[in-house]
PAVEXTI-369429 format. One record per residue: x, y, z of N, C-alpha, C in turn. Coordinates in steps of 0.1 Angstrom, whole numbers, plus 5000, padded with zeros to 4 digits. Example, Ala and Ser with C-alpha at 12.3 -4.5 7.8 and 13.67 -1.06 7.14 Angstrom:
BEGIN
+------+------+------+------+------+------+------+------+------+
:   nu :   nv :   nw :  cau :  cav :  caw :   cu :   cv :   cw :
+------+------+------+------+------+------+------+------+------+
: 5132 : 4943 : 5078 : 5123 : 4955 : 5078 : 5132 : 4967 : 5078 :
: 5128 : 4978 : 5071 : 5137 : 4989 : 5071 : 5129 : 5000 : 5079 :
+------+------+------+------+------+------+------+------+------+
//
This chain:
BEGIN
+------+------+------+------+------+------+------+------+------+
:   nu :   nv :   nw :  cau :  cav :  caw :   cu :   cv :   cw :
+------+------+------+------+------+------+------+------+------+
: 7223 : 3884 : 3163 : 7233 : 3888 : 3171 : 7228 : 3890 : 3185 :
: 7237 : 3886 : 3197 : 7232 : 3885 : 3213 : 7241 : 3895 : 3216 :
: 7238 : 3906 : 3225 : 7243 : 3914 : 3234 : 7243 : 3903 : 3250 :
: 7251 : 3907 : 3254 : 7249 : 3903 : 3266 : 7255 : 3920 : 3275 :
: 7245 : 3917 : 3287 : 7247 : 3927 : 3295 : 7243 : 3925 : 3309 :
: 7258 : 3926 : 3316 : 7262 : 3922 : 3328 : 7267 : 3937 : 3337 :
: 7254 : 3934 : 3349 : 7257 : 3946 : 3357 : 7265 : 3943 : 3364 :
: 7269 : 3949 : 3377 : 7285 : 3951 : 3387 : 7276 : 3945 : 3398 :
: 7262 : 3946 : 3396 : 7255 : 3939 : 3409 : 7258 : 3922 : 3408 :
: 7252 : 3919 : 3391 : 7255 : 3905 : 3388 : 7272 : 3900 : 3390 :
: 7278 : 3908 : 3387 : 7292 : 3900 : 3389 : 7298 : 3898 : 3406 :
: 7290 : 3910 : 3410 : 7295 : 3913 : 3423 : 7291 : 3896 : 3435 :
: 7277 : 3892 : 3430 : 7273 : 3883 : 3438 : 7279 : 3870 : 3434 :
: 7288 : 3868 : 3426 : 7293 : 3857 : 3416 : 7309 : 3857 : 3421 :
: 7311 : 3868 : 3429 : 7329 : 3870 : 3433 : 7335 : 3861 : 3446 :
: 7342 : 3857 : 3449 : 7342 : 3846 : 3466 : 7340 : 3860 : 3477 :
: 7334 : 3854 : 3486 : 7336 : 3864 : 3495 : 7345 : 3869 : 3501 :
: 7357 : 3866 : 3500 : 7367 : 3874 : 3506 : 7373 : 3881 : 3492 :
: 7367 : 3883 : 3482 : 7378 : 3887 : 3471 : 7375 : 3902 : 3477 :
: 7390 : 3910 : 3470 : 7392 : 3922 : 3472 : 7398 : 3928 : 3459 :
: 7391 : 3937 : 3451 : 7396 : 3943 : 3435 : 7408 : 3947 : 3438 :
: 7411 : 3955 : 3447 : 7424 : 3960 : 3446 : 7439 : 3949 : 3450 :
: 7435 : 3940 : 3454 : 7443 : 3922 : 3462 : 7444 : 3921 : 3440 :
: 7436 : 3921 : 3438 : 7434 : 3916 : 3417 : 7436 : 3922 : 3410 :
: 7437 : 3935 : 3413 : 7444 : 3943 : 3404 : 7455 : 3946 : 3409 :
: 7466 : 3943 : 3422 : 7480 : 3940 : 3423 : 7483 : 3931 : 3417 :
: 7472 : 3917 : 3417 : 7479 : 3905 : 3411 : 7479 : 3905 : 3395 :
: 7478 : 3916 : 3392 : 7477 : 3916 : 3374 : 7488 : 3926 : 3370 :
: 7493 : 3933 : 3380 : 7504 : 3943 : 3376 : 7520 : 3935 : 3376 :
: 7522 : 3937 : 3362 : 7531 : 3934 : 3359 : 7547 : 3943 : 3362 :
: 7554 : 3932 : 3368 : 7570 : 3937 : 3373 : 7580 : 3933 : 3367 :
: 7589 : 3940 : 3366 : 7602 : 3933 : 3361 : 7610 : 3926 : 3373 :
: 7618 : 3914 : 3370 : 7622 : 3905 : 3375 : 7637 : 3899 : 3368 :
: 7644 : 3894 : 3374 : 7654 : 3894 : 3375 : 7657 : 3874 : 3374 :
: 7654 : 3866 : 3368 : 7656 : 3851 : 3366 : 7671 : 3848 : 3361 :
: 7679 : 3841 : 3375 : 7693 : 3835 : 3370 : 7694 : 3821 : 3361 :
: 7700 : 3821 : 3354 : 7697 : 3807 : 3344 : 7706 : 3802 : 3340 :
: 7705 : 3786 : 3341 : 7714 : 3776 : 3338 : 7729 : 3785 : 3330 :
: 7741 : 3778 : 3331 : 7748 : 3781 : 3324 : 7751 : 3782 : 3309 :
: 7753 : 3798 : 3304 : 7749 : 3794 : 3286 : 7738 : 3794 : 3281 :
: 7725 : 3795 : 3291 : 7712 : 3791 : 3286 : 7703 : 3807 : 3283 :
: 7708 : 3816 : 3285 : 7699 : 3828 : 3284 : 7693 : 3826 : 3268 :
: 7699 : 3821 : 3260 : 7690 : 3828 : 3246 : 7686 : 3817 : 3246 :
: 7686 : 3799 : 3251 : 7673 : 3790 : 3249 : 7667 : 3796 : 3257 :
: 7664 : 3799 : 3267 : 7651 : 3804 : 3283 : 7645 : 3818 : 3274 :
: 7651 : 3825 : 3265 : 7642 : 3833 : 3259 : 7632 : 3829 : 3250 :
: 7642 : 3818 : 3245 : 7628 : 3813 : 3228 : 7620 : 3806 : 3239 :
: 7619 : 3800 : 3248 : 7609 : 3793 : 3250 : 7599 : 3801 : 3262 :
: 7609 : 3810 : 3263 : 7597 : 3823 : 3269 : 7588 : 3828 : 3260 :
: 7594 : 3831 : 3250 : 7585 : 3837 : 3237 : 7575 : 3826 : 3236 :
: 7581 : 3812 : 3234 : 7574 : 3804 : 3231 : 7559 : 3799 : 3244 :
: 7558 : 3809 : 3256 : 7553 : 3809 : 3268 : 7548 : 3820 : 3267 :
: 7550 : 3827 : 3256 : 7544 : 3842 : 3254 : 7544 : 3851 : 3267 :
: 7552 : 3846 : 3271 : 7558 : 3853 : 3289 : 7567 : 3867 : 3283 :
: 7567 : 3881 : 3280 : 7576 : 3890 : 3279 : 7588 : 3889 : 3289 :
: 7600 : 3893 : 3281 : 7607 : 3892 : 3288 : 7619 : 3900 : 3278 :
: 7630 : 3899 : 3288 : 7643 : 3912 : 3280 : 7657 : 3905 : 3283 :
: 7664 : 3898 : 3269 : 7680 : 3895 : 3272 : 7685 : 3910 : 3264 :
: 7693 : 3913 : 3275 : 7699 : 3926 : 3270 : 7713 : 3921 : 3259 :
: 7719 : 3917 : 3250 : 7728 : 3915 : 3238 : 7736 : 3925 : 3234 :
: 7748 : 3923 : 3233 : 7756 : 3932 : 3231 : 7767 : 3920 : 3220 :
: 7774 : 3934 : 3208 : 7780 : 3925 : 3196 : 7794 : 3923 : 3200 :
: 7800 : 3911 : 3203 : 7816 : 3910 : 3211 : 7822 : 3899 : 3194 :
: 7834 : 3909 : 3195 : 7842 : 3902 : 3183 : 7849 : 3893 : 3187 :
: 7849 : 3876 : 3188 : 7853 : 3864 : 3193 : 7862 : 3860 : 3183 :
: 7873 : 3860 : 3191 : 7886 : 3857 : 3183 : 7886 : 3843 : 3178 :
: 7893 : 3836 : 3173 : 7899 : 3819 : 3175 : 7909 : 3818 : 3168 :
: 7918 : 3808 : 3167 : 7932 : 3809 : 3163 : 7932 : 3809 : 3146 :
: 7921 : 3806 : 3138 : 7914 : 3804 : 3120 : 7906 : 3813 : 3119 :
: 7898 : 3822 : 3128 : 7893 : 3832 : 3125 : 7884 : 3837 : 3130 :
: 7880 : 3848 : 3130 : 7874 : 3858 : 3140 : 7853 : 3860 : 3135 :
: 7848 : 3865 : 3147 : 7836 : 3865 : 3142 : 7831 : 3872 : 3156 :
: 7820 : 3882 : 3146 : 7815 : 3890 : 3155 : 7800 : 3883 : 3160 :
: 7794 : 3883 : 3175 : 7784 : 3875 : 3180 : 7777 : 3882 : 3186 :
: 7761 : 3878 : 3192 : 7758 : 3886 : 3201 : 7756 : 3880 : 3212 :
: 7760 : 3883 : 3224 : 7764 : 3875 : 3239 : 7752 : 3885 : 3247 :
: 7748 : 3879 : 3257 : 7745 : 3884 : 3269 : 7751 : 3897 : 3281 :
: 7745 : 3903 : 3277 : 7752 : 3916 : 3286 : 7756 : 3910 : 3299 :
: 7745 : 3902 : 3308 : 7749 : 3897 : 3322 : 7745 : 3888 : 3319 :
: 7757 : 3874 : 3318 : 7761 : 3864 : 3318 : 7749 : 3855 : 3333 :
: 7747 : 3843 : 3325 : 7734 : 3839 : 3338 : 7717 : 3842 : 3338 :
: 7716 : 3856 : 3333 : 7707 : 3866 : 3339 : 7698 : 3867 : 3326 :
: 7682 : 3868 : 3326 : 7673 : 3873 : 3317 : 7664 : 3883 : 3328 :
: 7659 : 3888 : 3323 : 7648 : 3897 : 3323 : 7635 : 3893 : 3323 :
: 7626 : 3895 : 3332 : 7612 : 3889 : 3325 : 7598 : 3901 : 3334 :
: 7588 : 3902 : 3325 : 7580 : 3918 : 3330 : 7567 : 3908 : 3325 :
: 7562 : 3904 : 3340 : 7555 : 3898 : 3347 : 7545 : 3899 : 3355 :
: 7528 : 3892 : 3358 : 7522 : 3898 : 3370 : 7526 : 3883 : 3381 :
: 7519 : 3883 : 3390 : 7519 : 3878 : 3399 : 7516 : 3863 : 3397 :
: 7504 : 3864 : 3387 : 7503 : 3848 : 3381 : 7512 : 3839 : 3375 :
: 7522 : 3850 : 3364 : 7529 : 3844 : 3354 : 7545 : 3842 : 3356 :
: 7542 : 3847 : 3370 : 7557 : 3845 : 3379 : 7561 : 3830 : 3377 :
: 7552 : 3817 : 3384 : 7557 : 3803 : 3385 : 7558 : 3798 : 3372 :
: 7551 : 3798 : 3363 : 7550 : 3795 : 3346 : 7566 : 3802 : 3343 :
: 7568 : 3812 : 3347 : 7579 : 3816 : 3337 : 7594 : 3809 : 3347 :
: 7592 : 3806 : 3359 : 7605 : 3803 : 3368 : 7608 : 3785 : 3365 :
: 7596 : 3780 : 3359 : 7591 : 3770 : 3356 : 7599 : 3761 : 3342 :
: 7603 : 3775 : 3334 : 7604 : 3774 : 3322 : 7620 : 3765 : 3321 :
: 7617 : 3750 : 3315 : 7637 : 3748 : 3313 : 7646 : 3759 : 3309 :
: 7655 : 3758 : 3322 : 7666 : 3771 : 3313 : 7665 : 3779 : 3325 :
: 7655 : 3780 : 3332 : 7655 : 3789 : 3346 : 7658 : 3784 : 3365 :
: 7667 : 3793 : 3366 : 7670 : 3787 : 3379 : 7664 : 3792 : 3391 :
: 7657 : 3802 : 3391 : 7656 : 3807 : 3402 : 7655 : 3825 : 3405 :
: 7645 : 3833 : 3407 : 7642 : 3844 : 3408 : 7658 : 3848 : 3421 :
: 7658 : 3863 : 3413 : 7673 : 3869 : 3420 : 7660 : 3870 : 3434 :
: 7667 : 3871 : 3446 : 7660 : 3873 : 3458 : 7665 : 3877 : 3469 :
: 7657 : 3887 : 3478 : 7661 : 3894 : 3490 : 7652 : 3890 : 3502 :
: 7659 : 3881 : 3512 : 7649 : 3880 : 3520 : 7638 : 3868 : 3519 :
: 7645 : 3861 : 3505 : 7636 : 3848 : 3504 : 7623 : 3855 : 3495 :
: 7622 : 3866 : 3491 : 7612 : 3873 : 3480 : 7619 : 3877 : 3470 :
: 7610 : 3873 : 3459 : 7615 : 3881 : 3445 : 7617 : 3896 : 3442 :
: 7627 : 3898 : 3437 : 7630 : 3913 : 3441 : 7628 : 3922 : 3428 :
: 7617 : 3928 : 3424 : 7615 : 3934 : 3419 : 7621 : 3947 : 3411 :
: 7627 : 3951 : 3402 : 7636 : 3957 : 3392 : 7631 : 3970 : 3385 :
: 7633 : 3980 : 3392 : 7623 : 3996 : 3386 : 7625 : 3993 : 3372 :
: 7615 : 3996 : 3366 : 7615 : 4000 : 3350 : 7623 : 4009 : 3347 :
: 7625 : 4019 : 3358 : 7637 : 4030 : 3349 : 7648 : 4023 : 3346 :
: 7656 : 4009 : 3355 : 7668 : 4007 : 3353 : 7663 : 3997 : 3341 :
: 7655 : 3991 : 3339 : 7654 : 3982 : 3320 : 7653 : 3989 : 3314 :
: 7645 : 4007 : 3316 : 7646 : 4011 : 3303 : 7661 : 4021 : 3304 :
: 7668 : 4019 : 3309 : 7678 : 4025 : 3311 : 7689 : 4016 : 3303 :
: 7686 : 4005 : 3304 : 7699 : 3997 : 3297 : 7692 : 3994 : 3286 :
: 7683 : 3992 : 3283 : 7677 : 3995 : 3267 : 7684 : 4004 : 3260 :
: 7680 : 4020 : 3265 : 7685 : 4029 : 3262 : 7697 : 4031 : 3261 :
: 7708 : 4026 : 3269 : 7722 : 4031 : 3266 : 7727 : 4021 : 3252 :
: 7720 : 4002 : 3254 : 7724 : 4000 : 3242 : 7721 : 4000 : 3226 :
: 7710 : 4011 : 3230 : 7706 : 4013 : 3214 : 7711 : 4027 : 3208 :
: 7718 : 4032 : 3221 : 7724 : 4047 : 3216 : 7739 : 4047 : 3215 :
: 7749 : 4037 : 3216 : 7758 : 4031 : 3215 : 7767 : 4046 : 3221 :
: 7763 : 4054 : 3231 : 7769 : 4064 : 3236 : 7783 : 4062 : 3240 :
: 7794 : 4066 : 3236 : 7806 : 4063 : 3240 : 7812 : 4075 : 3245 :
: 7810 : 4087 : 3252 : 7818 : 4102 : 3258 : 7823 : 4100 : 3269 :
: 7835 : 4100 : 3262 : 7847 : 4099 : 3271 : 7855 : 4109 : 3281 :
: 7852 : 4110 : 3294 : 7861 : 4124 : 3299 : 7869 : 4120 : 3310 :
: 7873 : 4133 : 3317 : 7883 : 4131 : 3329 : 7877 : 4121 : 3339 :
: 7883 : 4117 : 3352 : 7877 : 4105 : 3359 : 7868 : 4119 : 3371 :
: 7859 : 4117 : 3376 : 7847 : 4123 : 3382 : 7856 : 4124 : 3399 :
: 7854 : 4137 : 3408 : 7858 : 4132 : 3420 : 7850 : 4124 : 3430 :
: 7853 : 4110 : 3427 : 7847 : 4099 : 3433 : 7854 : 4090 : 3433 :
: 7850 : 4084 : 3446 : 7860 : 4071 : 3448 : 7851 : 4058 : 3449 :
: 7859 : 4042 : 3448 : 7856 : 4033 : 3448 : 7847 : 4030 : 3461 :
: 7836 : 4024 : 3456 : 7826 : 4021 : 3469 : 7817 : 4037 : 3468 :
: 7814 : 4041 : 3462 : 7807 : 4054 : 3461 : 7791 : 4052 : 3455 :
: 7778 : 4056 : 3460 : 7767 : 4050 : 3453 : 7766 : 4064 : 3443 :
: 7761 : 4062 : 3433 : 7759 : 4068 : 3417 : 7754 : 4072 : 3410 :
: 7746 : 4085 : 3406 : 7737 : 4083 : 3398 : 7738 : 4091 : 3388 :
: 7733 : 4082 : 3374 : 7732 : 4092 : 3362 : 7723 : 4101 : 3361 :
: 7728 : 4115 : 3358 : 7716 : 4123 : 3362 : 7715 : 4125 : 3344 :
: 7720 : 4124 : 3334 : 7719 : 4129 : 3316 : 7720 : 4118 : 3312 :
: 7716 : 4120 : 3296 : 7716 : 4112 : 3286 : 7707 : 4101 : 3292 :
: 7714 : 4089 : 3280 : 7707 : 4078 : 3277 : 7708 : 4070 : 3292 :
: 7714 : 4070 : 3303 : 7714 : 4060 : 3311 : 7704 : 4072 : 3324 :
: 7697 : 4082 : 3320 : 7694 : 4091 : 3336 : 7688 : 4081 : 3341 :
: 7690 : 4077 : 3356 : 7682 : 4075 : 3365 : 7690 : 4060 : 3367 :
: 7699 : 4059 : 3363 : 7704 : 4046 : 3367 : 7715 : 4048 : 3381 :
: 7712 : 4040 : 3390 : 7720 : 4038 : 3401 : 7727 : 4027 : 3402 :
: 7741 : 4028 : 3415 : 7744 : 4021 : 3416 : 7760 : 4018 : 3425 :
: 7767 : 4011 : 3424 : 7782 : 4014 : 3433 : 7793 : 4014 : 3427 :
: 7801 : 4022 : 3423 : 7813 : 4027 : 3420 : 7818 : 4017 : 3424 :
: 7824 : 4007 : 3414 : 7832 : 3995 : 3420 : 7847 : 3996 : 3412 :
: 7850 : 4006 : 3400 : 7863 : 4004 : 3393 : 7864 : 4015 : 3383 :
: 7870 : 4022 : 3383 : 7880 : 4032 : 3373 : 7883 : 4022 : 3366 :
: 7884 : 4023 : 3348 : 7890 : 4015 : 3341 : 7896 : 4024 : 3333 :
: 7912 : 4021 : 3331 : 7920 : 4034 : 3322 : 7914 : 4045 : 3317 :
: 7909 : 4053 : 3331 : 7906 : 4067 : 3332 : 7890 : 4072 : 3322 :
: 7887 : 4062 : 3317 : 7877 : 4066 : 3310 : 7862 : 4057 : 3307 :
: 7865 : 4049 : 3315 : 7856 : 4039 : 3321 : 7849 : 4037 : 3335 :
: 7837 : 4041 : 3338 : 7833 : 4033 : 3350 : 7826 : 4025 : 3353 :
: 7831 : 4015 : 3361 : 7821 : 4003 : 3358 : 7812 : 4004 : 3375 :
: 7796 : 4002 : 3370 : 7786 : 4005 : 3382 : 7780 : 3992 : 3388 :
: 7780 : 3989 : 3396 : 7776 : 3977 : 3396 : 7759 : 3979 : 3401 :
: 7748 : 3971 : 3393 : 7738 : 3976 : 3396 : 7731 : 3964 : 3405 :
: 7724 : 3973 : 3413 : 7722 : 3961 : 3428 : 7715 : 3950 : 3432 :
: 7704 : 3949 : 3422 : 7693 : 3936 : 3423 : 7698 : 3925 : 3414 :
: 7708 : 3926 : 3408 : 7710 : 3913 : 3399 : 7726 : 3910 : 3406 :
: 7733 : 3921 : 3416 : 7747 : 3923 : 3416 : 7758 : 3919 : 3404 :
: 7756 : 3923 : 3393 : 7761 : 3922 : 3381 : 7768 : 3937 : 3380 :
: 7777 : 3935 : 3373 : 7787 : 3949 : 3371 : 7784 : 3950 : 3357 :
: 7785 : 3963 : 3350 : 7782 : 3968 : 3338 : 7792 : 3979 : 3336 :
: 7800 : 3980 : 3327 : 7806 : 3991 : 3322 : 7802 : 3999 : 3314 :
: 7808 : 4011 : 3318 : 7797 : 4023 : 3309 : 7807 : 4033 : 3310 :
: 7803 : 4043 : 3299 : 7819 : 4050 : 3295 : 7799 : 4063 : 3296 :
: 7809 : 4072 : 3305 : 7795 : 4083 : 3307 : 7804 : 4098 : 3310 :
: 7803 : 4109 : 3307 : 7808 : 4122 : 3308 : 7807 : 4124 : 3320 :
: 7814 : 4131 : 3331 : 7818 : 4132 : 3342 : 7803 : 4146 : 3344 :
: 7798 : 4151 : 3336 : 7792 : 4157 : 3341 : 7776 : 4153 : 3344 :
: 7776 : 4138 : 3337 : 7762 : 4130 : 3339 : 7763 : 4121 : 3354 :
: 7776 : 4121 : 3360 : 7772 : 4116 : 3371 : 7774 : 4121 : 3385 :
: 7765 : 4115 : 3395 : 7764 : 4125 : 3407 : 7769 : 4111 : 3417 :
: 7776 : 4119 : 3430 : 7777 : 4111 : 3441 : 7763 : 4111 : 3449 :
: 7764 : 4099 : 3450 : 7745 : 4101 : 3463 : 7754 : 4101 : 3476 :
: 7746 : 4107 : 3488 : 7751 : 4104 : 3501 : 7741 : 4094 : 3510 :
+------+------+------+------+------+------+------+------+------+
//
């Protein structure tokens, strides 16, 4: 059996001269990201993400799909277009790369980066299948949002629609996709 044993002096003289540890350890920190995709194609761009061992998150929700012979329950894409992908800086082009992907959501001509509170936020609401229903909150349309309880805390976003008094739909801002969510008037706050 060989040990090998490598000092910080030997690696250090082996590194390019301009390298900088902390420039390499940004480029290894993984982000979530926001990839819009061909039409219809979010669950192929996943298998072959998996298949790219690239992590990534289609959020699914079960919609009962009518037809005129008979009905059947499916799992569809929460935001139509849109996957998820929790990424470093290398594995950005590999995964934009992947058939099925069109193009990083972007601000500015940069990829725009997506707090983990809001993926684990929609994780969480749909595995808690929370449905509390109350009066409408004093807030009006165009209002920015935030859940301060339960399964969605920390999620922001813009008051875009009252839906029969017991619905509000938030639109969240780096993907501009709308999400409905049925939340107790005392989990949400107006921001100013």
């Amino acid at each position: 059996m060989y040990s090998l044993n490598i000092t910080s002096d030997i690696l250090d003289e082996h590194l390019p001269k301009k390298f900088n540890q902390s420039d390499y350890t940004a480029s290894m920190e993984r982000k979530w990201y926001a990839i819009y995709t061909k039409p219809r194609w979010e669950k192929k761009l996943a298998e072959r993400l998996e298949e790219k061992r690239i992590e990534h998150y289609l959020p699914l929700v079960k919609t009962l799909k009518l037809w005129s012979d008979r009905k059947k329950w499916v799992q569809e894409p929460l935001f139509r277009s849109y996957l998820f992908v929790h990424v470093s800086d290398q594995e950005r082009i590999p995964a934009i790369q992947t058939p099925g992907a069109v193009k990083y959501i972007t601000f500015e001509r940069k990829a725009v980066s997506i707090p983990p509170i809001q993926i684990e936020a929609i994780k969480t609401f749909l595995e808690s299948g929370d449905e509390l229903i109350t009066d409408i909150p004093d807030m009006s349309i165009g209002d920015r949002v935030r859940v301060t309880r339960g399964s969605l805390k920390g999620l922001e976003g813009t008051l875009v629609e009252f839906h029969q008094k017991h619905r509000v739909r938030i639109m969240i801002d780096v993907i501009q996709q709308s999400l409905y969510i049925k939340v107790p008037v005392s989990q949400l706050q107006v921001l100013k």
